[in-house]
Structure formats: structure tokens, C-alpha cells
C-alpha angles and dihedrals in degrees: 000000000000128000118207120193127220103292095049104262129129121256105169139018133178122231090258082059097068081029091057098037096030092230114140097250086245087057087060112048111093102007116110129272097242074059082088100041134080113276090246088066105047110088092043089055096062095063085044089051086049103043083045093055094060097060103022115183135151097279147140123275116240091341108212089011124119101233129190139200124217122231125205091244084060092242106127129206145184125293147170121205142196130203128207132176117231119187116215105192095306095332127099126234125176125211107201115191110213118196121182106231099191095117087050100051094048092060097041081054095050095050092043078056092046082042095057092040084057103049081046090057090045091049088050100044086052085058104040098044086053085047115103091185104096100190089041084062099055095048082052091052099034083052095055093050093051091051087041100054091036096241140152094222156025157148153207121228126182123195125246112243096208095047100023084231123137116247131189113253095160144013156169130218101339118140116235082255101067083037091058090044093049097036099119108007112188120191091259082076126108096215117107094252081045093050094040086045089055094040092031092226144083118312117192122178110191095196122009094200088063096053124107096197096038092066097099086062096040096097093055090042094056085045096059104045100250122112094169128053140177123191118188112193106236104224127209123230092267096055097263123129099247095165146354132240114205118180107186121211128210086218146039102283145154111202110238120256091245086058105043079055094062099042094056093061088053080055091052087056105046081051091057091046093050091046089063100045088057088046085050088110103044080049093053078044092057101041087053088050085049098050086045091054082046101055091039088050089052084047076056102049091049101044094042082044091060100030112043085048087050095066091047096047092062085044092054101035084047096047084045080061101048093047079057087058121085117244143129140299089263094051099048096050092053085052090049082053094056101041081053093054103044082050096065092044097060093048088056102050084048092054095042087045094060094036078066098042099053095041082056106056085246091131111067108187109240097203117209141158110252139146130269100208091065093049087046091058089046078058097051106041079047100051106026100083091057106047088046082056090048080049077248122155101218105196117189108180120213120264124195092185133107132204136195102244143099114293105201094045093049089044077056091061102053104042085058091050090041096050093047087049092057098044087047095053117076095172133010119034154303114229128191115198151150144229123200105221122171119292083349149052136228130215122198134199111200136186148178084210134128088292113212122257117242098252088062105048093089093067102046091095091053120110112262097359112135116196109250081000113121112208115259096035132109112275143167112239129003108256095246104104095084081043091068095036087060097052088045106057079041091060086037084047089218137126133277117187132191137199123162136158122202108258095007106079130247149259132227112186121183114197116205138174112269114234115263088213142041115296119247112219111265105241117236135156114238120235113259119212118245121261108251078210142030137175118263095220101062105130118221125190117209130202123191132144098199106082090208098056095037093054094049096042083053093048094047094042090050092046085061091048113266130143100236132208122193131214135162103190136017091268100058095046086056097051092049086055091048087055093049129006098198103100113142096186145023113204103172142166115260091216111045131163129299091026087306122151141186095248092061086045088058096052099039092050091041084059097043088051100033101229147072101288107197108235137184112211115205123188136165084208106109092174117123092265091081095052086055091058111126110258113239120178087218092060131072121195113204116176117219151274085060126182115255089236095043093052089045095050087044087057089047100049087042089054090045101050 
């Protein structure tokens, strides 16, 4: 502790002061402050004094500064130093603690050095655990050790499994001589690998020529240039000495404790690594089991895909009959129930179906230019009719813009953020709409809806959570569709954006790369209007291989008027053809029996009868072989389950076209 007085000298000085500079107490008193402090300081301390004079307060001195103290024997060192006004019946004084923080400093420097080594280890961990070389590994490791632990030399030594012997796998700076001498090293060896195989721990020797045991090895050791050594045992994970690590020194030397515990973690990871080279082939084992559940999971898909949709088709297409049968009031509404009802679930197998799908790698992206204006009408003639039903303004602005993605997935997108939009706005609007930014778009869904609070934000994306809709309870929906928006921008790798404000109303915005080129026009057939009136002769031949479904789509198809003929393979629906060439039109299943399919029907009928024959194709496959179908005008896909009307008002428009 030393006070100065207002023109910088010193006016008192404890008895640590003349410890700490070395200055006889006598030698210190009045003489300046700068008195204490390297030459090179000096003259910028007096502005500094002065300035700190004029608004003394308890402080810091030079905060964020390195600051040194001057010995009389001219060596500096480290300090840290506090200032404190004093005042001295109108005059100033300032006491000014000084502490030496060399102690301090050593050891920050020595953690900021334990700090790097360990960044270092982390950088080379990242690279090494995404490594598949082997050998290339060990000389990356071995490397680092040596630089580590400051040697000339080292190596890197595995054990043979079948003789238990260590054996060189990699190595610095060793002559074929000491390679030959230390080619295969058993725990009856006097060596130090030798020694720590044998005791299964660390073995240093600080000097080789002063070691008795190690006299058989000296002659090799003077030849190639080492006199110190020290061998680690590498342990696998279950405790057993797999390997050894051996780093070799010029001189006389014992590696430092920080160092050897370093070293040791290095150790830790070149265990690991070698652990997974030897599990190389459980690992090739496992891969194999994986592709195999995925390729029974796709099997799965495709059979859950066909089969679950089969049983609701004949429900819908039975309930569409009934609807078409007079009976009473009773009667119709429990028919408006169950078409409800098979409704939602289909809704829900479809939801469940792409959840799958997705999860699976099913659904390959299949990137294109295309224009955003055309995908924006699809939307509105979809969802118009429902939000006018909700008393809903649904406002979808116009967009000359185009983007490289895939249409149908983002389409995808869209249809699940407009449809929740819908079902969370009980009174305003729902808007569409897009913003050019540079080299994207993006494409907002607005509302004037419910909104979702911020804490919930973070579920929405959760399978089956409603927002303010507590599980078990009746709702409308399922809470799937942001799930698979979400799996979907993930596959697409784009940006979904959402803001929402409780009672205001939300906004999704997806954010895709905008095309390079000009857009080709997205193709879609336009929706034709169904015929008031049809001939009731038209003959339709169906083919179905599901008795079920066959018997309720012939049903359906006879109850609106049309002549029906039934068929189950590809055989039979050419034999019906040979007996009587008058078919109008074709309506078959994609996936028949015997590996058959529709597509081959269709063919197969169109050359039997030597002309376009008009066909509906209907599938409960919903895999990307049925988007690469080839378009034809004359063919129509429908996935089922389709509703009974709208397969009705398709046939008619077919028929019509």
C-alpha cells in the first residue's frame, strides 16, 4: 500500500511496499510515483495522475490494461492496482493498493495452454471420428503425441490378437534397424513397451544408459539416436491392453504430469478409433440389418398404402350408393354421418401414410422451374369453396414469379398451411401471397385466425398437438398436417418461417430458390363440369381384383345408370372385350393380381380394340411410380379412397370430353 499526494509523490509506504519493490522504506518516501514503474511508462502516466486528480473516485487502475511494477533490481513484473481518494482536510490524497499477480498470470497462461491443447484434441477428434484410414489415424495421433510431449521420435504398436505380441503399425523417425529389432515385442521383454505390456501401465525410463533392464536394447538405442522413452498401454473399451503408444527422447527426460495427461486422452481416443476399426465388420453387419428394415418398411408402405385404402373405398363408394336409394330422413342423415366419418378416415390414413413415407426416404424431391402463379389458381379453385362455407374471404394475390422445386411437394406445403388456416379462423380472411427477394421467393399464408401463443410455438410441429386442444378430446383434424410440412421443407432443405399473435391471426411464410431459367407451365387438367344429363347406356368395364371393392364400385356405377362389366385380371377383361367390342369406358385398379397392373390393362385392351379407349385409373399407391406415369389426355389417376360423387362427376366429364 502507498499514498501519493497531489503532485504525485509518495507519502507513505507499508512495509510489503519496500518488500515487494526491494527499495529500503527511506529510498521510497518522496520520491514520485512513476518512481515504481518501467521507464517506458513513465511519461504517459503523468497525463493519466493528473486527469485522475480532477474526478477522483474508488476505481481500478488501467482496467483491461496489462500493468508492471518496477523492482530495484530493474526486473518488472506483473501487477494489478486500486485507487482510492482520500481527502486530507481539502486536499486530495490517493491510496493506491498494489498486488503482484505473477503467480496469477503463470497459471492463466498455463490454462489458456491446457485450453488450446484441448481445442486441438477436439479439432482432431472431429477429423479422425469422420476418418475411415486406419493407419492414416494412428500416424495423426502418433504426430500429435510426439509434438505434445515434445519427442524425436515414436511410434504406434497394436496387439495381435492370435499371439497376444505387439506389433508396429506406425511410426516416426526410426531407422529399418530399430524397426527390424522391435518388429514383434512380448511381455517377457525388457523394453519399456515390453515392461508396461507385462504390468499393463505406464512405463517411463529417464535415461536408458542408466538402466540396468534396459541393457539388452542399449545398442539399438545409441544407434538410433534416443537415450529416454516412455510406452502407455492403449486399453480397449473393456479394460484390456490392445496396443501400445512409445514416444522416444535425444536426451535424458521425464515427460511432465500435464503432458502425460494429455497424452493419455489422446490415448482414450486412438482406443476408441481402434475399437471401431475392429467393429468394422459388426458395423458392415448392421448397415446391411438397417437397408433390409428399410426396404421391409417401404414393402410396408406400399402394402399398407394399397390395403388399408381398399376396405374404405368399398365403404365410400357403398355409402355413395345408398345416398343414391330413396329412404327416409332417418335414414339420409345416418348416411351424412358415415360419409363424415369415412371422410376423416381417410384423411387420417393419408396423413399417417405420408408421415411413413417421408420418415422413410419414400419421397425423392424431383426439383423444376415452374411458376408460382399456376400453382396459386390450383389453390383457389381447391380451397374456395370451403372457406366461403366457414363465411371466410379467401384472397390469393397474383404472382408472376417462378422457383426451382418441386412443384408437387411444395404444392404439398401449401395445401397443409392453407387448410389449417382455414380450420383456425372463425371470422376475416385467408390471403396467399408472394414476395420477390433476391435469388428466392417467398411465399406467405396469412390469416385473421385464433393466432398461437409463444410458448407454443415450439409443439406445433409435434405429431397430433392442436393448438388449445387438450388430447382425448373431440377435435376436428389430427394435428399431422405441420408435421408433414415440416418433413417436407426439411426433404426440400428450405425455410419455413412463423409469426402469430394470440387473437390476431398468423403467418406461415415458405422461402424457396428462385429458377435460373425461364419456367415451364406447370401441366394440369382442367376441371370439366358435370353433364345435367347421360346416356343410360354407356357401358363400362370394370376390372378389380378385390371382390369387395369390385362389388360396391359396380354397384355404385349401376345405381347412376350405367351398363357394368365386371372383370378381376387382364384375361378376363379381354375376354369380356372379344365377346363384345362395345366398352365405353375402362375404370381399373393400378395394382392387380400376379404383379398386373392397370397400366398394362389399358394397353393391352387399347390394342385388342384398336383405338384410344378412355380409362379412369384408380390406386391406393401413392409412391412416386404413379406420379411418373406417362400423361395421356384419355386417362384419368384418382387415388383412393375416392369419394362416390366425385367419381361419378370424373366419369361424366371423361365420357363427355
Amino acid at each position: 500500500m502507498i499514498i501519493i499526494d497531489e503532485s504525485g509523490a509518495i507519502r507513505f509506504a507499508n512495509r510489503q511496499a519496500s518488500a515487494l519493490f526491494g527499495y529500503p522504506h527511506e529510498d521510497i518516501i518522496g520520491r514520485p510515483v512513476e518512481y515504481l514503474m518501467p521507464e517506458r511508462f513513465r511519461k504517459r502516466h503523468l497525463s493519466l495522475r493528473e486527469a485522475y486528480a480532477s474526478s477522483a473516485r474508488l476505481r481500478p487502475m488501467g482496467a483491461g490494461l496489462s500493468l508492471f511494477g518496477r523492482r530495484c533490481d530493474g526486473t518488472e513484473f506483473p501487477v494489478e492496482i486500486s485507487l482510492s481518494p482520500i481527502d486530507d482536510g481539502g486536499r486530495v490524497l490517493v491510496a493506491a493498493a498494489i498486488r503482484d499477480v505473477t503467480d496469477r498470470k503463470r497459471v492463466e497462461a498455463e490454462l489458456s495452454a491446457q485450453l488450446e491443447d484441448m481445442r486441438d484434441l477436439r479439432d482432431m477428434s472431429a477429423r479422425l471420428v469422420e476418418a475411415a484410414d486406419l493407419p492414416g489415424i494412428l500416424e495423426e495421433v502418433l504426430d500429435a503425441s510426439i509434438a505434445l510431449l515434445g519427442a524425436d521420435f515414436g511410434n504406434i504398436q497394436l496387439c495381435d490378437p492370435a499371439t497376444g505380441m505387439l506389433k508396429i503399425v506406425a511410426q516416426r523417425g526410426f531407422s529399418p534397424a530399430f524397426l527390424e529389432h522391435f518388429a514383434s515385442v512380448d511381455i517377457n521383454e525388457p523394453s519399456a513397451c515390453g515392461r508396461a505390456l507385462r504390468a499393463g501401465e505406464r512405463v517411463i525410463i529417464e535415461d536408458v544408459a542408466a538402466e540396468p533392464g534396459y541393457l539388452p536394447h542399449r545398442d539399438i538405442a545409441a544407434r538410433s539416436g534416443y537415450r529416454a522413452v516412455q510406452s502407455t498401454p492403449i486399453r480397449g473399451r473393456e479394460g484390456i491392453v490392445r496396443g501400445m503408444l512409445s514416444t522416444h527422447f535425444r536426451n535424458p527426460h521425464r515427460p511432465s504430469d500435464r503432458e502425460l495427461q494429455l497424452t493419455d486422452i489422446y490415448l482414450r481416443l486412438v482406443a476408441e478409433l481402434v475399437a471401431r476399426a475392429q467393429d468394422e465388420e459388426v458395423v458392415r453387419s448392421a448397415r446391411d440389418l438397417a437397408n433390409r428394415a428399410n426396404q421391409a418398411k417401404s414393402r410396408f408402405l406400399a402394402t399398407a398404402s394399397h390395403d388399408l385404402r381398399q376396405p374404405l373405398q368399398t365403404l365410400s363408394l357403398l355409402n355413395g350408393t345408398l345416398r343414391r336409394i330413396s329412404m327416409d330422413p332417418a335414414g339420409k342423415e345416418a348416411l351424412a354421418q358415415q360419409e363424415l366419418a369415412i371422410s376423416s378416415m381417410s384423411r387420417l390414413l393419408n396423413a399417417l401414410l405420408d408421415i411413413s413415407k417421408l420418415e422413410s426416404g419414400a419421397v425423392k424431391p424431383d426439383p423444376t422451374d415452374f411458376t408460382v402463379g399456376v400453382l396459386f389458381e390450383e389453390l383457389r379453385q381447391e380451397f374456395a369453396g370451403l372457406a366461403n362455407n366457414k363465411g371466410l374471404t379467401l384472397r390469393v394475390m397474383a404472382c408472376e414469379d417462378s422457383v426451382h422445386s418441386d412443384p408437387s411437394l411444395v404444392g404439398q406445403i401449401l395445401r397443409n398451411l392453407i387448410a389449417n388456416a382455414i380450420k383456425y379462423t372463425r371470422a376475416g380472411w385467408v390471403a396467399l401471397r408472394c414476395e420477390h427477394e433476391p435469388a428466392c421467393v417467398r411465399i406467405e399464408v396469412l390469416d385473421t385466425g385464433i393466432g398461437i401463443p409463444a410458448e407454443q410455438l415450439r409443439y406445433i410441429y409435434d405429431e397430433f398437438y392442436q393448438v388449445g386442444v387438450p388430447p382425448n378430446t373431440t377435435r376436428e383434424g389430427y394435428g399431422l398436417g405441420l408435421s408433414i410440412v415440416q418433413r417436407l421443407v426439411a426433404l426440400l432443405e428450405v425455410k419455413l418461417e412463423v409469426q402469430s399473435e394470440v387473437g390476431k391471426g398468423s403467418m406461415f411464410a415458405l422461402t424457396l430458390p428462385a429458377s435460373q431459367g425461364a419456367a415451364r407451365p406447370s401441366a394440369r387438367i382442367e376441371p370439366e363440369p358435370p353433364a345435367s344429363q347421360r346416356q343410360a347406356h354407356d357401358r363400362v368395364l370394370l376390372v378389380e381384383d378385390d371382390p369387395a371393392v369390385l362389388g360396391a364400385t359396380r354397384m355404385l356405377l349401376k345405381s347412376d345408370g350405367y351398363e357394368v362389366i365386371a372383370a378381376a385380371t387382364m384375361r378376363e377383361a379381354l375376354q369380356r372385350v372379344r365377346e363384345d367390342v362395345r366398352i365405353d369406358l375402362l375404370v381399373t385398379d393400378y395394382h392387380l393380381g400376379d404383379g398386373e397392373t392397370g397400366t398394362e390393362v389399358i394397353a393391352a385392351l387399347r390394342a385388342e380394340l384398336g383405338r384410344g379407349l378412355k380409362a379412369v385409373l384408380m390406386t391406393g399407391d401413392t409412391s412416386s411410380a404413379i406420379k411418373e406415369l406417362p400423361r395421356d389426355p384419355l386417362v384419368r389417376v384418382v387415388s383412393k379412397p375416392v369419394n362416390a360423387d366425385d367419381l361419378l362427376a370424373m366419369l361424366r366429364a371423361l365420357m363427355e370430353s
